[in-house]
C-alpha positions in Angstrom: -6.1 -19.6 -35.5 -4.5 -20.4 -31.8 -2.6 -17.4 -31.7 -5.3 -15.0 -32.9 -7.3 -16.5 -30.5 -5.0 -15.6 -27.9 -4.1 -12.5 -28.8 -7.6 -11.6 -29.0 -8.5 -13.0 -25.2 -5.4 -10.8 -24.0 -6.4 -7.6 -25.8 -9.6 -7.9 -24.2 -8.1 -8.4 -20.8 -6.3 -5.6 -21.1 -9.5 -3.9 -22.2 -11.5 -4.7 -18.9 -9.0 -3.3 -16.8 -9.4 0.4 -18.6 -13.4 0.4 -18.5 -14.8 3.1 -16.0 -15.4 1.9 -12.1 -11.9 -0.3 -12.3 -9.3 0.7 -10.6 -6.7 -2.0 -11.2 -4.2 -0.1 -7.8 -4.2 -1.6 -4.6 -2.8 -0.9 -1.3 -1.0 -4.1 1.0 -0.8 -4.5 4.7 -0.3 -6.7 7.4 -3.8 -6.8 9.0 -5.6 -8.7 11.3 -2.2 -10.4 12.5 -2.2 -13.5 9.6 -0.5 -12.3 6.2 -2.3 -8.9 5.1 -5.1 -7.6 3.7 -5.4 -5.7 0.1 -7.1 -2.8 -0.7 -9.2 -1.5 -3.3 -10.6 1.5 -4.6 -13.7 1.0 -6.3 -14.5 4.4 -8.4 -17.8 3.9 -9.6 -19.2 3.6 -5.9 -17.3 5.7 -4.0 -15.8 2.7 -1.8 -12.7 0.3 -1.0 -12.8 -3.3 -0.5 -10.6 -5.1 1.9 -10.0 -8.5 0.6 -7.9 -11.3 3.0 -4.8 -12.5 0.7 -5.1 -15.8 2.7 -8.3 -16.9 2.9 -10.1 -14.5 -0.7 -12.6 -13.3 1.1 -13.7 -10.2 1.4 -13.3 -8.7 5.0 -15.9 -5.8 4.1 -16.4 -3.0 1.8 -15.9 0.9 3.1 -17.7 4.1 2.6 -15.5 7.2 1.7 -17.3 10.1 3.4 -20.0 12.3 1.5 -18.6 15.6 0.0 -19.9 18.1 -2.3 -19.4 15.3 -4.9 -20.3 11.5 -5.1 -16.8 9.9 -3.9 -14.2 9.0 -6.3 -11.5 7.0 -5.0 -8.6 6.6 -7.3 -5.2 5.5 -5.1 -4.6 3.8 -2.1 -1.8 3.7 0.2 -0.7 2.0 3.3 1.3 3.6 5.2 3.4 1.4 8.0 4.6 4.0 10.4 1.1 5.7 11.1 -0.7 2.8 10.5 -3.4 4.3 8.3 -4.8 3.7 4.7 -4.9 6.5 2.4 -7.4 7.0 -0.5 -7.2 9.8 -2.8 -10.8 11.0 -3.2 -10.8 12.6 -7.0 -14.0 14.2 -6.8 -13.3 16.3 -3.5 -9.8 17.0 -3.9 -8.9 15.5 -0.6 -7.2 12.1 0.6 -9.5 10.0 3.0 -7.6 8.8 6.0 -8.9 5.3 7.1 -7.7 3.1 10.4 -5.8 0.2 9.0 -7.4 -1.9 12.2 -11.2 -0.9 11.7 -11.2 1.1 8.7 -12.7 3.7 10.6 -12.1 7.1 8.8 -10.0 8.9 10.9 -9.7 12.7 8.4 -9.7 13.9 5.2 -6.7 16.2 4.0 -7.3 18.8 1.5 -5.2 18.4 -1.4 -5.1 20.1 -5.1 -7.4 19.3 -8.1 -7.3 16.0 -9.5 -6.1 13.4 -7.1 -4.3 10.8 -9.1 -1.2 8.9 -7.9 0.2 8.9 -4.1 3.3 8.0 -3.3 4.6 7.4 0.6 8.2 7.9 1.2 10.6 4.9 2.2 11.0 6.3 5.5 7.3 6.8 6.2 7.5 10.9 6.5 5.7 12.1 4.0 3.0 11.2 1.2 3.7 12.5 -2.1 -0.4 13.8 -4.0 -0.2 13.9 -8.0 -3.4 16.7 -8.4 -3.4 16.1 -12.5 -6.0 19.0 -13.0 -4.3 21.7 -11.0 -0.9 20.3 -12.1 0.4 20.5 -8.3 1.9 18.1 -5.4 0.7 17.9 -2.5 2.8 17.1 0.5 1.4 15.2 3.6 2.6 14.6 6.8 1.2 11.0 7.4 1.5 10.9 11.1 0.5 14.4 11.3 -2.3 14.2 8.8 -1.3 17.9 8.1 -0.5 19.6 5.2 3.4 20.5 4.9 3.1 22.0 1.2 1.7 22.1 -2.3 
């Protein structure tokens, strides 16, 4: 009975973390100068959340800007050598460029259809956009916030 029990609880753990409006990816950083900050984008209402890994709490929750479609943030990335937190915005086919001090949105980048996964390179030169729809990468200049290729 124990182990049914338990493997009931964890199948429906598992179950949570697929529903619609969680997004189980997070970004890290070393904000606000005492241990970092994580990052979360919230699908269901177009946001992130900024959460202090010290202290819990939640340092504030973020608007992604209006588009032709209601927001739909589905990655986030920080990256170190621009200092800037990108969210893939699903619904607009664009990444939202936030200020990792303020979280201030500093652009949008077009991308292709489908924003999915991002990926930054080790060396901080360029962010790597999954667009699952189209079935294309897009290539970023994160300092830049250009465009290099898709």
């Amino acid at each position: 009975m124990k182990r049914a029990t338990i493997l009931l609880a964890t199948f429906l753990l598992g179950l949570l973390m697929f529903l619609p409006g969680n997004t189980v990816q997070a970004a890290e950083h070393q904000g606000h100068g005492h241990g970092g900050e994580v990052v979360v984008a919230n699908r269901a209402s177009g946001t992130i959340s900024v959460i202090d890994v010290r202290s819990n709490e939640l340092i504030g929750t973020y608007d992604l800007p209006a588009g032709p479609n209601t927001p739909e943030p589905m990655y986030v990335v920080y990256s170190q050598r621009s200092d800037y937190v990108f969210v893939g915005d699903r619904a607009n086919n664009q990444v939202v460029v936030f200020a990792a001090d303020d979280y201030t949105v500093v652009a949008t980048v077009p991308a292709g259809a489908g924003v999915f996964h991002m990926w930054a390179d080790p060396h901080g030169r360029q962010l790597w956009v999954n667009n699952d729809i189209d079935n294309t990468i897009t290539v970023i200049d994160p300092v830049a916030l250009t465009v290099l290729a898709t």
